[in-house]
ChimeraX commands (.cxc) that place a marker at each C-alpha (Angstrom):
marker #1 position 0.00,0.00,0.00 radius 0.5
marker #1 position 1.25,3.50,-0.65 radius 0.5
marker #1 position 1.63,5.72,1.96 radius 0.5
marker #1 position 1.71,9.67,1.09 radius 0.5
marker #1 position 3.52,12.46,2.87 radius 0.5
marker #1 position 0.35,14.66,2.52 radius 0.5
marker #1 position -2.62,13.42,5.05 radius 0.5
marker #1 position -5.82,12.83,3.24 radius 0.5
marker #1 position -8.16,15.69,2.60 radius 0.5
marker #1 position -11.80,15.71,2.80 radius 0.5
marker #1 position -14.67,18.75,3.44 radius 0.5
marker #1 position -17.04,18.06,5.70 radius 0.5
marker #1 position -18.99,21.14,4.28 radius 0.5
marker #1 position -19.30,19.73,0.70 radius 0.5
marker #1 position -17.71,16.26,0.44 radius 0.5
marker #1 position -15.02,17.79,-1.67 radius 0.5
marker #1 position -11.97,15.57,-1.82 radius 0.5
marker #1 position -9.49,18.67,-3.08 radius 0.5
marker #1 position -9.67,20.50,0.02 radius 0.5
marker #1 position -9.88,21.39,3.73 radius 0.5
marker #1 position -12.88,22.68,5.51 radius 0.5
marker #1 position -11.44,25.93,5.95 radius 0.5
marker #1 position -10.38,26.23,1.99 radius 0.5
marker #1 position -13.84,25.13,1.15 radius 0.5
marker #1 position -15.08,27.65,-2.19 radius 0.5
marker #1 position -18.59,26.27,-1.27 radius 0.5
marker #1 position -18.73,27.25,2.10 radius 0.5
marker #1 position -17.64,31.00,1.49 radius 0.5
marker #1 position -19.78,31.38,-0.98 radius 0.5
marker #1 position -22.56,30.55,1.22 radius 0.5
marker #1 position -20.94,33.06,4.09 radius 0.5
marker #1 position -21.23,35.88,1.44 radius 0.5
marker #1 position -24.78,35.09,0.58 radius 0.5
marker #1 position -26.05,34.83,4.02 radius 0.5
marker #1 position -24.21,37.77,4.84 radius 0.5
marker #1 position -25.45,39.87,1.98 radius 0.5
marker #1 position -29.38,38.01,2.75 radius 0.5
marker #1 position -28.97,39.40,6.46 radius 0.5
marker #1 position -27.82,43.10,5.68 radius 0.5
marker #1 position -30.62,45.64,4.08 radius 0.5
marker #1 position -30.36,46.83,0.79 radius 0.5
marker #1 position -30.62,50.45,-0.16 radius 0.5
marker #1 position -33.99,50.54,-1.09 radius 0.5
marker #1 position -35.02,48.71,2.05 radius 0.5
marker #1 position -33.24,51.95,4.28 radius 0.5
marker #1 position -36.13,54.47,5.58 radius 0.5
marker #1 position -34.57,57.93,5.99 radius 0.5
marker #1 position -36.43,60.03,8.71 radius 0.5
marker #1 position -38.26,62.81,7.86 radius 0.5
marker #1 position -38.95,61.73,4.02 radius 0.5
marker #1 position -41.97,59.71,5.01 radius 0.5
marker link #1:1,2 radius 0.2
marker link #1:2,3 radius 0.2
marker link #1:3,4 radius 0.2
marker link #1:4,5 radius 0.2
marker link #1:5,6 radius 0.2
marker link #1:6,7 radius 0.2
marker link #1:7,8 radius 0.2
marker link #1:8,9 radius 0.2
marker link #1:9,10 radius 0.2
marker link #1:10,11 radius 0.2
marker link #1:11,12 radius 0.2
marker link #1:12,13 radius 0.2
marker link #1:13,14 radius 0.2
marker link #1:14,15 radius 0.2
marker link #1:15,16 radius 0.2
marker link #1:16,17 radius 0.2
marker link #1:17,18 radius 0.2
marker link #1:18,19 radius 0.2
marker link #1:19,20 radius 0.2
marker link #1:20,21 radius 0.2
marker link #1:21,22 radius 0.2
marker link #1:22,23 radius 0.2
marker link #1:23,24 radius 0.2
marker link #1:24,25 radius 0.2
marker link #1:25,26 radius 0.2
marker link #1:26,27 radius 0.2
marker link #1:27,28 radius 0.2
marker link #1:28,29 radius 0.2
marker link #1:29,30 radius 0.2
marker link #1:30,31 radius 0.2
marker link #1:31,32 radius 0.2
marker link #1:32,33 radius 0.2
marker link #1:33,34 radius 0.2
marker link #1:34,35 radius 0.2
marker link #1:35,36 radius 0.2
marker link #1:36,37 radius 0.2
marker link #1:37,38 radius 0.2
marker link #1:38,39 radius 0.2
marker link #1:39,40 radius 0.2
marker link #1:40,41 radius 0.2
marker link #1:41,42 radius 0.2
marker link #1:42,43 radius 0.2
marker link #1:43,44 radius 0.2
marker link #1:44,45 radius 0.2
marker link #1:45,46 radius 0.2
marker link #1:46,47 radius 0.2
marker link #1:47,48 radius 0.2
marker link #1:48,49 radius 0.2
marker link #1:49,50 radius 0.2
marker link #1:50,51 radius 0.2
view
């Protein structure tokens, strides 16, 4: 059996077999799109005094 220097790799996020959990392209993308569901768009501000 052949035994590599480099350990084995494997996501937990997405199964991925190419990288870490922490290098995972899925999961940040996911971060960003949460991020940008959770902060208010322009349109949704409400300046005061305009209504």
């Amino acid at each position: 059996m052949l035994h590599s220097d480099n350990p084995a790799k494997c996501c937990s996020y997405c199964g991925g077999r190419d990288h870490d959990y922490e290098d995972c392209p899925k999961r940040k993308a996911d971060a960003e799109k949460e991020q940008a569901a959770r902060e208010p768009g322009p349109a949704a501000r409400v300046e005061p005094g305009l209504n």
